[in-house]
N, C-alpha and C positions, 0 to 999 in steps of 0.2 A: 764425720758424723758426730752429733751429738745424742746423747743419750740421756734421761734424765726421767729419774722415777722417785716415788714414792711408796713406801713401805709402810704399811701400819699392823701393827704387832701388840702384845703384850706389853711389851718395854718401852710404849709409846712410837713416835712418827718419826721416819728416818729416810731423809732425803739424798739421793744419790745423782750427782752431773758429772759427768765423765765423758773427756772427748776419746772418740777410736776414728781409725779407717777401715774402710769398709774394706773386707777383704774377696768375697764371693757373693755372688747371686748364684739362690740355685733354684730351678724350677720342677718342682716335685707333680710329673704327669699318673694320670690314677684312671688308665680306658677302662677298666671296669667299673670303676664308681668317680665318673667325674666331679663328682660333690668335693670330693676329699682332694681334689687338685689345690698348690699353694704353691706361691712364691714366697722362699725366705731369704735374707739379707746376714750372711756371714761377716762377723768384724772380729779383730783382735785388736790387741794393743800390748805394751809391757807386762801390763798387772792385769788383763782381763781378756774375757774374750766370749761368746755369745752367739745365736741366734733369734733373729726376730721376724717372724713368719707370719704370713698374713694370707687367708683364704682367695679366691680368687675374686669373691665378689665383694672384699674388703680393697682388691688391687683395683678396680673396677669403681668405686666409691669414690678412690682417693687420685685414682686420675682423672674423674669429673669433675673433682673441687679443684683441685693444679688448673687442668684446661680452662676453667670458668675465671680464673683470677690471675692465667698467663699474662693477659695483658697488661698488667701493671709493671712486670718487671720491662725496662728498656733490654737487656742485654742479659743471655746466659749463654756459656758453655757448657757440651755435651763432652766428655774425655771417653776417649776409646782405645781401642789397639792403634789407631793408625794419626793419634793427639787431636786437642781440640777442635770444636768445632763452633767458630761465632754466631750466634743466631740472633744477633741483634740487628738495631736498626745499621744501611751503609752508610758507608761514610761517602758524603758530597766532594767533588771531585772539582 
């Protein structure tokens, strides 16, 4: 994963790109106030480490734009407990 932000401060604009791996998904349920439900994205790396959490209707947003513009990519892998998974086009025989 990459990661890259921008900072603007007193002391002026300060750019940060840093690559990590993602270390957990966590999914944060809230039966009493399902508003405040959120999936966040745990990463580390040597020198950092972070969460990036995103409401559910930000999850909902951003897998509409993904779906909408799948089909551009020929070919991606899905990694899981049990190794990839090709989902691209087959190959002719």
């Amino acid at each position: 994963m990459r990661v890259r932000l921008k900072l603007v401060n007193e002391g002026g604009e300060e750019r940060i790109d840093h690559k990590t791996i993602v270390r957990e998904i966590m999914i944060n349920e809230d039966f009493i106030n399902p508003k405040n439900e959120s999936i966040a994205i745990g990463f580390r790396n040597k020198h950092s480490s972070g969460i990036i959490e995103f409401s559910i209707t930000e999850v909902e947003q951003l897998f509409k734009e993904v779906n909408n513009k799948i089909h551009i990519l020929k070919t991606f892998n899905i990694f899981g407990t049990s190794g990839a998974i090709n989902l691209g086009e087959k190959k002719k025989k």
